[in-house]
PyMOL Python script that loads the backbone (N, CA, C, O; Angstrom):
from pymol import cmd

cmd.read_pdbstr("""\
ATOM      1  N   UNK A   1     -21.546 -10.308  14.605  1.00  0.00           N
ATOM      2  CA  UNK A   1     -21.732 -11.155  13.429  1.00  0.00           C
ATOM      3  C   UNK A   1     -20.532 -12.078  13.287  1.00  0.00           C
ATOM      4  O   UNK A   1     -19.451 -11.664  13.708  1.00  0.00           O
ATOM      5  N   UNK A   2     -20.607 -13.251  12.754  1.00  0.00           N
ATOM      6  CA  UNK A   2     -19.514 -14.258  12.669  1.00  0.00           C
ATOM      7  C   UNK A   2     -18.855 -14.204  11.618  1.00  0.00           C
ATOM      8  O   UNK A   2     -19.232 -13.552  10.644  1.00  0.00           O
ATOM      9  N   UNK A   3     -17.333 -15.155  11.670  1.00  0.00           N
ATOM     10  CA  UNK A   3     -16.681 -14.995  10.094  1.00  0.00           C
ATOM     11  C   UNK A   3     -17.489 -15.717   8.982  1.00  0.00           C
ATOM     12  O   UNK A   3     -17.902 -16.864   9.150  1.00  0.00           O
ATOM     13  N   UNK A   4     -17.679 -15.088   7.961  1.00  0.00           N
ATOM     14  CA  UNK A   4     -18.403 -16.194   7.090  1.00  0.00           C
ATOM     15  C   UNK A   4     -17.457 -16.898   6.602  1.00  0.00           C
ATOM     16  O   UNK A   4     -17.946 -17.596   5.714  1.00  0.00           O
ATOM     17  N   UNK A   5     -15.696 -17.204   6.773  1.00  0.00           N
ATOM     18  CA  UNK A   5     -15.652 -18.058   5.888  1.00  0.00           C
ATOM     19  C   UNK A   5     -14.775 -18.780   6.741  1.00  0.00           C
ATOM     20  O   UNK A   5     -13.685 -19.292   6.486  1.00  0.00           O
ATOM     21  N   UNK A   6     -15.668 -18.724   8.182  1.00  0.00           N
ATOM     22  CA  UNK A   6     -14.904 -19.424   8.983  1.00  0.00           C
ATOM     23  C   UNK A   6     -15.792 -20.899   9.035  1.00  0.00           C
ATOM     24  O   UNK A   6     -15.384 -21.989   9.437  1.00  0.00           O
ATOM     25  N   UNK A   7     -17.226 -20.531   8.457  1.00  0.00           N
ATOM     26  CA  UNK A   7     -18.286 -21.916   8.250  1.00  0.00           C
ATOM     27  C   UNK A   7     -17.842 -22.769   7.488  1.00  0.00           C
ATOM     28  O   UNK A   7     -18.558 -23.757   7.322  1.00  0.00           O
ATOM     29  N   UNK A   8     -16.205 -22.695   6.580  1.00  0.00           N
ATOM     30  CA  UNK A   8     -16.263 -23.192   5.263  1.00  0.00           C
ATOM     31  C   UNK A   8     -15.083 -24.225   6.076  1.00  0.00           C
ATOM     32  O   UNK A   8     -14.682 -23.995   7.217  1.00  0.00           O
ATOM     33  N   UNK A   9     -14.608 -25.464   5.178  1.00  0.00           N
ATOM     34  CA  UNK A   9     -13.706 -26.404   6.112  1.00  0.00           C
ATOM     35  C   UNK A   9     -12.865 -26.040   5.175  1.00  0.00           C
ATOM     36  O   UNK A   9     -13.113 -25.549   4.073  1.00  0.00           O
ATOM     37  N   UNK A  10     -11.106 -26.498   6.023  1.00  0.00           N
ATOM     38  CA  UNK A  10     -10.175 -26.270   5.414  1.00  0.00           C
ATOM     39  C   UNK A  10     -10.171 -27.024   3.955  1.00  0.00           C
ATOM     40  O   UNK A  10      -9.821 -26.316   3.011  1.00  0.00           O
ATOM     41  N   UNK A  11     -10.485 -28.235   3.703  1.00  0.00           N
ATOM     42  CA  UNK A  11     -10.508 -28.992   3.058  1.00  0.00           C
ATOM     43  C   UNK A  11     -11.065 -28.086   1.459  1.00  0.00           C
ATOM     44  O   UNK A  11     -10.474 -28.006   0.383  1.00  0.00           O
ATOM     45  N   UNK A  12     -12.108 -27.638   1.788  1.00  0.00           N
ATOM     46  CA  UNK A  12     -13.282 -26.802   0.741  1.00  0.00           C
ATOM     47  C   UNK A  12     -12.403 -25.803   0.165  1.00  0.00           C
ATOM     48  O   UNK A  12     -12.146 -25.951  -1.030  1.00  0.00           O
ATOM     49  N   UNK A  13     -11.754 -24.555   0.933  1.00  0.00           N
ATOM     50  CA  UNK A  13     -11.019 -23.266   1.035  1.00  0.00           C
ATOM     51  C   UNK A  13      -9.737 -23.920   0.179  1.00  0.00           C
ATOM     52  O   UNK A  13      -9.391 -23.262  -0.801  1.00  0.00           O
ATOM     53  N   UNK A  14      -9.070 -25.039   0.431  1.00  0.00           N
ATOM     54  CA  UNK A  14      -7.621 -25.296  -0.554  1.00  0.00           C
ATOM     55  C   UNK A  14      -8.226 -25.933  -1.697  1.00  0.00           C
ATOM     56  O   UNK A  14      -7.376 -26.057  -2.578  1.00  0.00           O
ATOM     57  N   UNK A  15      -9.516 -26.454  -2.091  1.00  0.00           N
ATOM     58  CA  UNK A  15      -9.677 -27.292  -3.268  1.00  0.00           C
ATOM     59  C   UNK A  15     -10.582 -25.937  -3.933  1.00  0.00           C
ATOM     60  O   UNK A  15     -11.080 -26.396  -4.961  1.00  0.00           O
ATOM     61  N   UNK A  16     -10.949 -24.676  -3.812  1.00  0.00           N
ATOM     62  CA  UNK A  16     -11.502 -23.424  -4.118  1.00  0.00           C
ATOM     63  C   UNK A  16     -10.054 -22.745  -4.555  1.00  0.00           C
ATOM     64  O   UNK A  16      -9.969 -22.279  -5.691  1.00  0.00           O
ATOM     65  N   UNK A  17      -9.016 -22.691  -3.741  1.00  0.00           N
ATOM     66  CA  UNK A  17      -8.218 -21.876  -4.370  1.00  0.00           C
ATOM     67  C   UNK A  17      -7.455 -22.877  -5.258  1.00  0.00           C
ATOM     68  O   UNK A  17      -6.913 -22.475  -6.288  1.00  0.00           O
ATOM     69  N   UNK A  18      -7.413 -23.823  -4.987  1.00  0.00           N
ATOM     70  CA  UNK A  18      -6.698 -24.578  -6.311  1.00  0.00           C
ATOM     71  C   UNK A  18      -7.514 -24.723  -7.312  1.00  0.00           C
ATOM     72  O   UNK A  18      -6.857 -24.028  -8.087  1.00  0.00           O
ATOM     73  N   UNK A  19      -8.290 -25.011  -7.854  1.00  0.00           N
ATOM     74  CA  UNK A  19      -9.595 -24.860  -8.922  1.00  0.00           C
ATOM     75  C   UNK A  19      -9.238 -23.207  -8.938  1.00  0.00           C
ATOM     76  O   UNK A  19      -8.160 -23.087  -9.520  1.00  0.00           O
ATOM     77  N   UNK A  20      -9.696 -22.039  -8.557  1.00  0.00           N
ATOM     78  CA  UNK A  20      -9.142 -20.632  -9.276  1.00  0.00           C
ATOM     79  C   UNK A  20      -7.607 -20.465  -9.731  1.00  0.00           C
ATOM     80  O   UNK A  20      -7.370 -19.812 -10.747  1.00  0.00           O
ATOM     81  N   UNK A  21      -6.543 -21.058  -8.978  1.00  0.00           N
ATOM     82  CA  UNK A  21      -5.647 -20.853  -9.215  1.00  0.00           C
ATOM     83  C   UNK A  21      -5.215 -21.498 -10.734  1.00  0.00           C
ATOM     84  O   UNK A  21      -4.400 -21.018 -11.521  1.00  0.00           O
ATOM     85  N   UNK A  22      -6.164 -22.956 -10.922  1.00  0.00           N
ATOM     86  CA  UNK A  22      -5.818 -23.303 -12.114  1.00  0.00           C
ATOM     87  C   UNK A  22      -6.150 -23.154 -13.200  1.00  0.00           C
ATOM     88  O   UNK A  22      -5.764 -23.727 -14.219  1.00  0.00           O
ATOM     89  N   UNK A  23      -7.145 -22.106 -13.010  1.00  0.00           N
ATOM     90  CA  UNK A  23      -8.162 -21.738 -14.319  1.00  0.00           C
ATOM     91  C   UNK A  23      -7.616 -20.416 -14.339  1.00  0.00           C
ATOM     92  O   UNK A  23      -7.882 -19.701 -15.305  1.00  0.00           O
ATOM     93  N   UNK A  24      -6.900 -19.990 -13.427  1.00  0.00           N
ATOM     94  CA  UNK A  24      -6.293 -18.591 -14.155  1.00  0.00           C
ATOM     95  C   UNK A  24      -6.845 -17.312 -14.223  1.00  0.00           C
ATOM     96  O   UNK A  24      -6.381 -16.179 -14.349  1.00  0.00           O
ATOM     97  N   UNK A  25      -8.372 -17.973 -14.062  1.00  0.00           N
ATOM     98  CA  UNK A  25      -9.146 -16.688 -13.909  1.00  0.00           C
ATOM     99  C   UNK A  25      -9.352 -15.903 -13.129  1.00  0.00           C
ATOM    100  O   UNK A  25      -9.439 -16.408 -12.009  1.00  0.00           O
ATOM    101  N   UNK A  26      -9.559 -14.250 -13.156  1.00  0.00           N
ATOM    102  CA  UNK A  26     -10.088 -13.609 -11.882  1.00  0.00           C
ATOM    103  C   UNK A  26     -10.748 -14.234 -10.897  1.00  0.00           C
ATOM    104  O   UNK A  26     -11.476 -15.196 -11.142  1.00  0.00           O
ATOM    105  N   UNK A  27     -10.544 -13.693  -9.510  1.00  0.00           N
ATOM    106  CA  UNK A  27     -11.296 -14.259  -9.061  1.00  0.00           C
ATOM    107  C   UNK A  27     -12.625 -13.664  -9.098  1.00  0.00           C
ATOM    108  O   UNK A  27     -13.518 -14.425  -8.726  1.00  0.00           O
ATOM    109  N   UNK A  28     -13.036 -12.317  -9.509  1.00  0.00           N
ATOM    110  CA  UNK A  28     -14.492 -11.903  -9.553  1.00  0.00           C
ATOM    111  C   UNK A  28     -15.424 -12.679 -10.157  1.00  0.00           C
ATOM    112  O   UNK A  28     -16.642 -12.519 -10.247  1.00  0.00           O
ATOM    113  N   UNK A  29     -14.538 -13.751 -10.661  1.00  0.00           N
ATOM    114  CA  UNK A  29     -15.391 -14.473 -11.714  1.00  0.00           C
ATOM    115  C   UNK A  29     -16.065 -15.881 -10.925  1.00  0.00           C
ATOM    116  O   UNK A  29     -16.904 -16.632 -11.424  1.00  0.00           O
ATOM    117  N   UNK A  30     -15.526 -15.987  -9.732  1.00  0.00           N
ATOM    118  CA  UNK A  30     -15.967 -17.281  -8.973  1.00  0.00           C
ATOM    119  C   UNK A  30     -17.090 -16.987  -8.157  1.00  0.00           C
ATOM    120  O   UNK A  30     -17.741 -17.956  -7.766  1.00  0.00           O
ATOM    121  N   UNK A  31     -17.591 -15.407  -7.689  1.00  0.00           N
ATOM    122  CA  UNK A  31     -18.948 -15.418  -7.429  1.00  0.00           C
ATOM    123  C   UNK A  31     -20.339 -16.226  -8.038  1.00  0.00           C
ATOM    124  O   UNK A  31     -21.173 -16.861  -7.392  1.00  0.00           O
ATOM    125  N   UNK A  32     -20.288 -15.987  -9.411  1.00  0.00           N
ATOM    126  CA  UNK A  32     -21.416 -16.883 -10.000  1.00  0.00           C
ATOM    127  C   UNK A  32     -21.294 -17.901  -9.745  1.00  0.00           C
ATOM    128  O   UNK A  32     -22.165 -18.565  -9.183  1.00  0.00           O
ATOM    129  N   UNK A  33     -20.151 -18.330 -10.093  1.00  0.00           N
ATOM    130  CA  UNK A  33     -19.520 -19.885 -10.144  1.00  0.00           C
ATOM    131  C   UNK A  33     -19.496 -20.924  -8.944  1.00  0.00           C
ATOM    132  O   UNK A  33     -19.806 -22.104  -9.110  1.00  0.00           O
ATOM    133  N   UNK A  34     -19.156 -20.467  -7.887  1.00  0.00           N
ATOM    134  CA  UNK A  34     -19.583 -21.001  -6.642  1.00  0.00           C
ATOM    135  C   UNK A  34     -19.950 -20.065  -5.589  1.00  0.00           C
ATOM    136  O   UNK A  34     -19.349 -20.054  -4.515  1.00  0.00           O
ATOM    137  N   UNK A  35     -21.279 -18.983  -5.959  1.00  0.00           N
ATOM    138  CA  UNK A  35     -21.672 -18.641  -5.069  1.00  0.00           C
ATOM    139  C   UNK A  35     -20.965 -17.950  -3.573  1.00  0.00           C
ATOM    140  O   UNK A  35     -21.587 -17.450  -2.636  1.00  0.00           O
ATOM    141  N   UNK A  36     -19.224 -18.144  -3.745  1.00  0.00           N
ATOM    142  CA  UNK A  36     -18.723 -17.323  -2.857  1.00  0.00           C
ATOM    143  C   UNK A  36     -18.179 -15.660  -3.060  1.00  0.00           C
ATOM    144  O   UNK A  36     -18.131 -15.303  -4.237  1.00  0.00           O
ATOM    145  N   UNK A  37     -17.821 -14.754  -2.150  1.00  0.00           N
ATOM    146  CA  UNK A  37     -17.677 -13.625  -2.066  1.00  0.00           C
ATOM    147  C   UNK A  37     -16.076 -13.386  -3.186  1.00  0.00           C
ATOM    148  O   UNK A  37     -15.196 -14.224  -2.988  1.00  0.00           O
ATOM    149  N   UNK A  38     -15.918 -12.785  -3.782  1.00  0.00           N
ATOM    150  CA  UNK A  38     -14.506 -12.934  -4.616  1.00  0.00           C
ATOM    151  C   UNK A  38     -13.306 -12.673  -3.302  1.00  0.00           C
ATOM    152  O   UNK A  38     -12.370 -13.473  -3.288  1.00  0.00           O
ATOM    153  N   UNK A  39     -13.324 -11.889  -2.527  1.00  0.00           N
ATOM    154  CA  UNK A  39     -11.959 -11.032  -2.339  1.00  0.00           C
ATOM    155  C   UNK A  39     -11.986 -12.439  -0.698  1.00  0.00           C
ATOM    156  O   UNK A  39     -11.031 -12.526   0.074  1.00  0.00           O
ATOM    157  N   UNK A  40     -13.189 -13.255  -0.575  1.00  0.00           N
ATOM    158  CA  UNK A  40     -12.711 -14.276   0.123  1.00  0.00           C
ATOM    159  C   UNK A  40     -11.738 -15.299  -0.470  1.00  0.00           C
ATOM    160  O   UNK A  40     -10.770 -15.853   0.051  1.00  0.00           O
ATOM    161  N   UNK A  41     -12.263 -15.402  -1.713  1.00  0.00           N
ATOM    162  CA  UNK A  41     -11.618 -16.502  -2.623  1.00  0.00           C
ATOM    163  C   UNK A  41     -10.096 -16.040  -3.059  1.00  0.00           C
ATOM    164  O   UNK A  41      -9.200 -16.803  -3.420  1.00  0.00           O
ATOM    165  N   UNK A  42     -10.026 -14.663  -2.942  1.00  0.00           N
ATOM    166  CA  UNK A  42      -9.107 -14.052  -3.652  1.00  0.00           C
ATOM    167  C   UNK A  42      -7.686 -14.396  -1.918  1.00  0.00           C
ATOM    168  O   UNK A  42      -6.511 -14.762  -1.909  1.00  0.00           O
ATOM    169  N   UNK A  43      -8.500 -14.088  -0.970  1.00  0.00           N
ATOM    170  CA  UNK A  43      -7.863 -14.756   0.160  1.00  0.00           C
ATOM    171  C   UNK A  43      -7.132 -15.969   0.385  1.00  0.00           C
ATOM    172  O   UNK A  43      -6.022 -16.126   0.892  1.00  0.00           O
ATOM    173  N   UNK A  44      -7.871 -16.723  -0.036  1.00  0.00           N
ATOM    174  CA  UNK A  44      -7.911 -18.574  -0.248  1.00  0.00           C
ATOM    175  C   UNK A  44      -6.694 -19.076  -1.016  1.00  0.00           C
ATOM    176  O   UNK A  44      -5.726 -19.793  -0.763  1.00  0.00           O
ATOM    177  N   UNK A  45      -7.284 -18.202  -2.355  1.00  0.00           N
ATOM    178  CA  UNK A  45      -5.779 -18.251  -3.587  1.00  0.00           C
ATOM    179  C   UNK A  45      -4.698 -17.875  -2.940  1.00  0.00           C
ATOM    180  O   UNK A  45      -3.754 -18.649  -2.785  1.00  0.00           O
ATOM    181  N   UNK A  46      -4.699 -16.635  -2.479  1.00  0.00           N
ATOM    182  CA  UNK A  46      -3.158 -15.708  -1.830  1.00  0.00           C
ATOM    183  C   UNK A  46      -2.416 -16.866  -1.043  1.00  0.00           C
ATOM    184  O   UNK A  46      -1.305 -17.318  -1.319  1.00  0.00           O
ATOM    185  N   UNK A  47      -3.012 -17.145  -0.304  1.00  0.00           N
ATOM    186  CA  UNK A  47      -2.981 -17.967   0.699  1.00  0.00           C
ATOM    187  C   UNK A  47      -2.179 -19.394   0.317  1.00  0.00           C
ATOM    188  O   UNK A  47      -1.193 -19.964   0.785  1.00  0.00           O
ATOM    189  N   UNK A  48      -2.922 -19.613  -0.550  1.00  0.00           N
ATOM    190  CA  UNK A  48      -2.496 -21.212  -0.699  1.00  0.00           C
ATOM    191  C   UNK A  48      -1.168 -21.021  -1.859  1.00  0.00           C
ATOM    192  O   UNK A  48      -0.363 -21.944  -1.742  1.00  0.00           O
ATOM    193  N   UNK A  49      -0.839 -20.127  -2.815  1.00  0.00           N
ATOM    194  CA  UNK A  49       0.463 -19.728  -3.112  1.00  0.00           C
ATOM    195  C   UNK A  49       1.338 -19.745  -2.764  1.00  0.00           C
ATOM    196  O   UNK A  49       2.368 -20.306  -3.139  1.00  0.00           O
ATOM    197  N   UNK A  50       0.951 -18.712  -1.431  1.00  0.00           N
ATOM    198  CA  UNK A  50       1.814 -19.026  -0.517  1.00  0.00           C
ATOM    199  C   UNK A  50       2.769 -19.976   0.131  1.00  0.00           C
ATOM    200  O   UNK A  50       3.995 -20.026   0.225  1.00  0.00           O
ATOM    201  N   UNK A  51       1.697 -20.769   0.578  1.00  0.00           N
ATOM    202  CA  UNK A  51       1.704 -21.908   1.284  1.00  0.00           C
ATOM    203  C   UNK A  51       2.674 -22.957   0.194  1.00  0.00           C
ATOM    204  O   UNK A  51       3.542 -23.653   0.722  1.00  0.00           O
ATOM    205  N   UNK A  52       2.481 -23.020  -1.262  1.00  0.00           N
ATOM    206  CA  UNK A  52       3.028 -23.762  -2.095  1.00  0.00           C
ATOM    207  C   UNK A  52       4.266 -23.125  -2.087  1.00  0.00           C
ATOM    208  O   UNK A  52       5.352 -23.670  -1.889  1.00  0.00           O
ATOM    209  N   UNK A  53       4.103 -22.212  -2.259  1.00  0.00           N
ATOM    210  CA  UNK A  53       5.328 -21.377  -3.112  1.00  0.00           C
ATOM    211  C   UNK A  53       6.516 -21.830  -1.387  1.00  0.00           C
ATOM    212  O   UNK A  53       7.670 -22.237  -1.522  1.00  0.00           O
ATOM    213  N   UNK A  54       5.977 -21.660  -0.234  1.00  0.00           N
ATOM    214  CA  UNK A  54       7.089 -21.719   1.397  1.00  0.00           C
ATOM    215  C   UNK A  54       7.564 -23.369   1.072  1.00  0.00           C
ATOM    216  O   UNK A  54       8.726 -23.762   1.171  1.00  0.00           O
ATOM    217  N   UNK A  55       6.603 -24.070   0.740  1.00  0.00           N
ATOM    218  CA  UNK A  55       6.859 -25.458   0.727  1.00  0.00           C
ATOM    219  C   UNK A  55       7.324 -26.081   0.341  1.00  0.00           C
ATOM    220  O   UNK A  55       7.460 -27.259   0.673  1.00  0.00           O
ATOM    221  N   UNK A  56       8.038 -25.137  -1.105  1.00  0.00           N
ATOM    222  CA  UNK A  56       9.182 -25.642  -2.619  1.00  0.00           C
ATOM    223  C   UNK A  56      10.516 -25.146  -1.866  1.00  0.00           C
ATOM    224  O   UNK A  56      11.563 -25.778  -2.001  1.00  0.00           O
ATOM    225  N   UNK A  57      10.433 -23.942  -1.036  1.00  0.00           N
ATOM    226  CA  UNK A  57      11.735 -23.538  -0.912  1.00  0.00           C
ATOM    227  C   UNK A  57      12.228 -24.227   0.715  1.00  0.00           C
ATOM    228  O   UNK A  57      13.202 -23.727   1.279  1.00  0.00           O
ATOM    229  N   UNK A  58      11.763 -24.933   1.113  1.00  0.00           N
ATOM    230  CA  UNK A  58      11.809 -25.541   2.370  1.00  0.00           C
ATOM    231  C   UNK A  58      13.275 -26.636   2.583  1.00  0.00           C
ATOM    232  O   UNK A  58      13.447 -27.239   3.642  1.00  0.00           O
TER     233      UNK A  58
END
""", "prot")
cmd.dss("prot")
cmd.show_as("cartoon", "prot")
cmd.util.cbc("prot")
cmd.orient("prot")
């Protein structure tokens, strides 16, 4: 079976975790909301924190 959220473009995955990240909300709450899996989204967010948070201290 394939990654499912390897179908998704980078582009989609950073404008998903920025939209959760800015609403603050769980992410269990973005299943309804856009139809994706939470603990993918919850990935996406981690991720792109990250990525912000390496990029301030650079």
């Amino acid at each position: 079976m394939s990654n499912p959220s390897a179908r998704h473009a980078n582009e989609f995955r950073r404008e998903t975790a920025d939209y959760m990240i800015s609403t603050g909300g769980p992410t269990t709450q973005c299943r309804p909301e856009l139809g994706l899996n939470s603990k993918t989204v919850g990935k996406w967010a981690q991720d792109r924190r990250c990525g912000l948070k390496c990029r301030f201290h650079d």
